[in-house]
C-alpha positions as CSV (number, residue, x, y, z in Angstrom):
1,X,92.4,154.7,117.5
2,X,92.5,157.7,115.1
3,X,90.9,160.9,116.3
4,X,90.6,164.6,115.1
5,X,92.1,166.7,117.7
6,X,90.4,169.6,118.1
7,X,91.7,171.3,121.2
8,X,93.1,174.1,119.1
9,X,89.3,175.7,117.7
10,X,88.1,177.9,119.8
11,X,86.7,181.6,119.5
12,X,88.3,183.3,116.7
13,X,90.4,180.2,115.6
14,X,88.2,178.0,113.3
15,X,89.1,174.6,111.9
16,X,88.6,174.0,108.4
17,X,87.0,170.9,107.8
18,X,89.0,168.5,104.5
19,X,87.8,165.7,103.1
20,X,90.9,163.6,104.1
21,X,89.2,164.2,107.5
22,X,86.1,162.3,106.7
23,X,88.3,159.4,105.3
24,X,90.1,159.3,109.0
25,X,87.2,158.8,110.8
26,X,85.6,156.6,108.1
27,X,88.7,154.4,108.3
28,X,88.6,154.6,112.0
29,X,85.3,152.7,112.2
30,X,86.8,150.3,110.0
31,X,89.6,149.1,112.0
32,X,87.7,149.2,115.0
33,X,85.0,146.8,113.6
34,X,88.0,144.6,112.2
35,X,90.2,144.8,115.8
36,X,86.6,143.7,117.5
37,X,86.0,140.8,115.0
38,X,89.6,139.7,115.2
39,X,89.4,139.5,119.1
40,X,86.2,136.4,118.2
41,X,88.2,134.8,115.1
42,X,91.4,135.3,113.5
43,X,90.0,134.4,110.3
44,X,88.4,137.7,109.6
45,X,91.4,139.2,108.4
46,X,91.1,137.2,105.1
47,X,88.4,135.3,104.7
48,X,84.6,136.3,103.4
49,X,82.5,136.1,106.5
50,X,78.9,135.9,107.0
51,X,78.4,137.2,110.4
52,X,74.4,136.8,110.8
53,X,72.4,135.8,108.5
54,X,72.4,132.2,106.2
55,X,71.0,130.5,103.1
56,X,69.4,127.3,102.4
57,X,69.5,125.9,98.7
58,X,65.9,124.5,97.7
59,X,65.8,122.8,94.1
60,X,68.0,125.2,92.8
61,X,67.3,128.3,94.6
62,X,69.2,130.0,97.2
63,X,67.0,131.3,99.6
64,X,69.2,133.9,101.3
65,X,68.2,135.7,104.7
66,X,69.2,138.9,105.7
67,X,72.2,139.7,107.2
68,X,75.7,141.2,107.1
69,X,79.4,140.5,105.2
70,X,82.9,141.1,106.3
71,X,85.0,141.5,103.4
72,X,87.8,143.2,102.9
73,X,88.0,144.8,105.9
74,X,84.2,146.3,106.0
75,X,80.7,145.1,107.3
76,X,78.3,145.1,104.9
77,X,74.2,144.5,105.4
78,X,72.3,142.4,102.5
79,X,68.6,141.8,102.2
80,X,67.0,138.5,102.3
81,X,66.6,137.5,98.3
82,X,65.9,134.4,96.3
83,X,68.4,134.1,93.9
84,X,68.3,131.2,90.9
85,X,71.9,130.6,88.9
86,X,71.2,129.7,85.5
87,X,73.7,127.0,83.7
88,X,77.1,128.3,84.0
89,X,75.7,130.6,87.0
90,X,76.8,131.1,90.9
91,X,75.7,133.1,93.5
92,X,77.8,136.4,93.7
93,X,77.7,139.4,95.9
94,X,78.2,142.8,94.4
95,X,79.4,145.9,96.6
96,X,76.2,148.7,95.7
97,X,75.8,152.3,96.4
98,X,72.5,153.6,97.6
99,X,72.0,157.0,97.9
100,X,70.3,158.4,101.5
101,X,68.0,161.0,100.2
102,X,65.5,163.1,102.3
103,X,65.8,166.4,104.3
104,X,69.6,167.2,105.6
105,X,70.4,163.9,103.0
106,X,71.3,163.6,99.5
107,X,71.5,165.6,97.1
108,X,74.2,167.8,98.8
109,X,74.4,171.4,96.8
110,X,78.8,172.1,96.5
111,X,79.9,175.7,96.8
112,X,80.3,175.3,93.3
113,X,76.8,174.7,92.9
114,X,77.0,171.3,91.8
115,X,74.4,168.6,93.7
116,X,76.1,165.6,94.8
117,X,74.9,162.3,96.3
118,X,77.4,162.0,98.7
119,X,75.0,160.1,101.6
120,X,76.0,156.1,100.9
121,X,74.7,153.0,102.3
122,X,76.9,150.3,101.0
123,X,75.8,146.7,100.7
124,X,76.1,143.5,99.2
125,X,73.6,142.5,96.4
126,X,73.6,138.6,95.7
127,X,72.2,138.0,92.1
128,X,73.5,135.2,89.7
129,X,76.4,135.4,87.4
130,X,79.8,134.2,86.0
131,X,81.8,133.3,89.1
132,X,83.8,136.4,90.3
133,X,82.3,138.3,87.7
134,X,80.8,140.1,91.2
135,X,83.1,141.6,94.2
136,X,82.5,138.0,96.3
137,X,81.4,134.4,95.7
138,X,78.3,132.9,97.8
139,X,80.3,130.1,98.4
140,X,83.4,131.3,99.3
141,X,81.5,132.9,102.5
142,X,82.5,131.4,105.4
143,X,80.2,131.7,108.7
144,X,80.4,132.6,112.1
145,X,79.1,133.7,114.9
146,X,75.5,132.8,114.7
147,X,74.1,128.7,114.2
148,X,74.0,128.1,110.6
149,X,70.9,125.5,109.4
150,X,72.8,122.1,108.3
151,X,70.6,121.1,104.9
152,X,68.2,118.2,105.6
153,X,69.6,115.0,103.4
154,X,68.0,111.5,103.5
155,X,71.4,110.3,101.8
156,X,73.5,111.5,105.1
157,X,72.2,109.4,107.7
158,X,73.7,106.2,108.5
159,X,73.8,102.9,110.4
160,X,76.1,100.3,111.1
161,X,73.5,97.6,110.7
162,X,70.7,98.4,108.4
163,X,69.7,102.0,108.5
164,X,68.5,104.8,109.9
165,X,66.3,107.1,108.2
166,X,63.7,110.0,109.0
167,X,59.9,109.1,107.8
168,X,58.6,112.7,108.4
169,X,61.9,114.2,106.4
170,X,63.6,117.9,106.7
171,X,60.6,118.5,109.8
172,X,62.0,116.3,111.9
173,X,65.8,117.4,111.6
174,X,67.0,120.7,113.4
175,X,71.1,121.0,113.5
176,X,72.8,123.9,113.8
177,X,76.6,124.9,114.1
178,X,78.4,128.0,115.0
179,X,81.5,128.6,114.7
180,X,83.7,130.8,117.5
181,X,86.9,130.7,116.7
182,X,88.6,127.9,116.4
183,X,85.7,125.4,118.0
184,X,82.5,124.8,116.3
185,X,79.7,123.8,118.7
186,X,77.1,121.7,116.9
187,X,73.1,121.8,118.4
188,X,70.9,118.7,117.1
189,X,67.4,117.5,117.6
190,X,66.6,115.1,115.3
191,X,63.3,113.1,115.9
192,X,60.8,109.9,115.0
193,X,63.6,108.3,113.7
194,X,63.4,104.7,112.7
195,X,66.2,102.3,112.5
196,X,65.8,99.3,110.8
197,X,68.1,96.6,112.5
198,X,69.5,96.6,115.6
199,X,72.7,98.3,115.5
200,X,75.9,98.8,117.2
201,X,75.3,103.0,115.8
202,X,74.1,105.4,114.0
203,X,75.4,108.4,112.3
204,X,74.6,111.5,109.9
205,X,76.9,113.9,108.2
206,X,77.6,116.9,109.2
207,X,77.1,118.8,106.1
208,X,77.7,122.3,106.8
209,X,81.0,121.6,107.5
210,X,81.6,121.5,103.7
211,X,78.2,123.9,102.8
212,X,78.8,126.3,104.9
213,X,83.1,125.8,104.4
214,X,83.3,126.0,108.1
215,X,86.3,123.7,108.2
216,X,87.8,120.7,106.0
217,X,86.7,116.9,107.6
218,X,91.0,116.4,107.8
219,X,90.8,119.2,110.3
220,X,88.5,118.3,113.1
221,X,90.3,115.8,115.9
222,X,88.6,113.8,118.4
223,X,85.4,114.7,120.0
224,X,83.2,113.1,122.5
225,X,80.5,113.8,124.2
226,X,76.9,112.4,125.2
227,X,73.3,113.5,124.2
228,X,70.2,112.7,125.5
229,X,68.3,109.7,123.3
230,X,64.4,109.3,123.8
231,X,63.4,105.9,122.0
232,X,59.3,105.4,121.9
233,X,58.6,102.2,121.5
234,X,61.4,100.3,123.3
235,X,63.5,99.9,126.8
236,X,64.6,101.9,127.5
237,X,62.3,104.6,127.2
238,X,65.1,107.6,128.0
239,X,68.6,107.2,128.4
240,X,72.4,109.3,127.9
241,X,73.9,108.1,124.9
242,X,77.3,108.7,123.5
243,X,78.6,111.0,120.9
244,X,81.5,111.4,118.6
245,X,83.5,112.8,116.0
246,X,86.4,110.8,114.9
247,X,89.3,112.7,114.1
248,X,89.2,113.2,110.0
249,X,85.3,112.7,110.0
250,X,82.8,114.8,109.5
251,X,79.7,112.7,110.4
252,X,78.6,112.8,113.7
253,X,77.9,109.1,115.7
254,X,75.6,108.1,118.3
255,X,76.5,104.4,120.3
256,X,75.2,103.6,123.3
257,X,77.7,104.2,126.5
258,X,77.4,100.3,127.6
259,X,78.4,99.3,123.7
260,X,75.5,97.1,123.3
261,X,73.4,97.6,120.5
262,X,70.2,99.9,119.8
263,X,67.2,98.1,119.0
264,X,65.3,98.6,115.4
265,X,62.8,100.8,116.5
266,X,60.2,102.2,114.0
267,X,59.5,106.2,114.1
268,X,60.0,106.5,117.5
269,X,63.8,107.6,117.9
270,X,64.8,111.2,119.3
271,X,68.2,112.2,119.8
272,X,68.8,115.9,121.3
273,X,71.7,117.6,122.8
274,X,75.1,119.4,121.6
275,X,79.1,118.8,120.7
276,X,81.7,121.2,120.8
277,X,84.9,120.3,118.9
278,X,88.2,122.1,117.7
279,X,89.1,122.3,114.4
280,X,92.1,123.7,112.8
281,X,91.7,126.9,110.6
282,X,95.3,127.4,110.0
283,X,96.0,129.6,113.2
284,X,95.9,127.4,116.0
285,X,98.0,124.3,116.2
């Protein structure tokens, strides 16, 4: 950790203060915030981060929330903004300036008499543009850290007979996935589902995996686990079901743990619970 001594200032012995000095300590908090970061994910070191804060794509608007980036070694904070690419057009982040004015703020008067804004906040401002015409791509972001919305699609749900499909749309589908270093743990409650046939399962894909460039599908190996299913209008009313990710996948599956088939069941299906899995991000093996 790099400090300024100052044992030797004392009466009579005054310290001049250079502005080498304020780069030290402003580096200091730097490497500190990376060595922290590094100690959750490994990934830091390189990759865009988005440590809080997400985006959802709506026709074709990103809705960004607020939040903050790592890149290239420094946390910045964004603001929540709607941002709408035009042909040709991505999402980029730009590194900004802002001036802190008010009283003991900017503007600073030099002993030459010059004023100076020398009092910076520096963030990230996403806006649309030629892609890395800005200091950082939307989509090159990776995130961790905090659960990151997976995008409602009716074109990613599945079944093995006939299909399975949400009436009431994006309302009924809450799945989230945060990343911690090399697992991602995936939360789901997805509700009044209806499946058409009966069926030996029934999956969705995990978007975000892709959206979100958490990991590549070729990366994630086996994963099982069990949720709880709640199915309205059939027997079994409540029940543990199975779940899994095959290795190479990225759709999650849900099969009942005795192997016989779910019933078609119309707007009355629930599935809740959570799967962690490991994926490989190029530093673990």
């Amino acid at each position: 950790m790099k400090r300024i001594k100052t044992s030797a200032i004392a009466p009579g012995a005054a310290m001049p203060f250079k502005g080498g000095m304020l780069d030290l300590v402003q580096d200091n908090v730097k490497e500190t915030d990376n060595r922290i970061l590094r100690a959750f994910n490994y990934q830091y070191s390189s990759n865009p981060t988005i440590l809080f804060g997400g985006y959802s794509l709506v026709g074709g608007t990103y809705q960004i929330d607020a939040g903050a980036l790592h890149l290239s070694g420094e946390v910045y904070r964004f603001a929540s903004i709607n941002v709408t690419p035009g042909v040709g057009q991505v999402v980029i982040g730009t590194i900004t300036e802002v001036s802190q004015s008010g009283a003991g703020l900017d503007p600073v008067q030099f002993s030459n008499a010059a004023n100076n804004n020398v009092n910076m906040d520096r963030i990230i401002v996403w806006s649309a543009g030629a892609s890395g015409s800005g200091d950082v791509n939307l989509s090159a972001c990776k995130f961790s850290m905090q659960g990151y919305p997976n995008p409602y699609n009716a074109g990613l749900f599945f079944a093995s007979t006939g299909t399975w499909t949400l009436p009431g749309g994006a309302a009924d589908f809450n799945v989230f996935a945060t990343q911690m270093g090399c697992k991602v743990i995936v939360d789901f409650e997805i509700t009044n589902g209806t499946l058409s046939n009966n069926t030996s399962n029934f999956s969705f894909n995990l978007q975000v995996l892709t959206a979100a460039t958490f990991v590549t599908p070729n990366a994630i190996r086996d994963t099982y686990g069990f949720a709880f299913m709640t199915n309205g209008n059939n027997t079994p009313a409540n029940e543990i079901i199975r779940v899994k990710i095959p290795a190479g996948d990225n759709r999650i599956y849900f099969e009942r743990v005795n192997n016989s088939l779910h019933s078609a069941i119309t707007g009355g299906l629930d599935v809740r619970g959570q799967i962690i899995f490991e994926a490989d991000f190029g530093f673990n093996s």
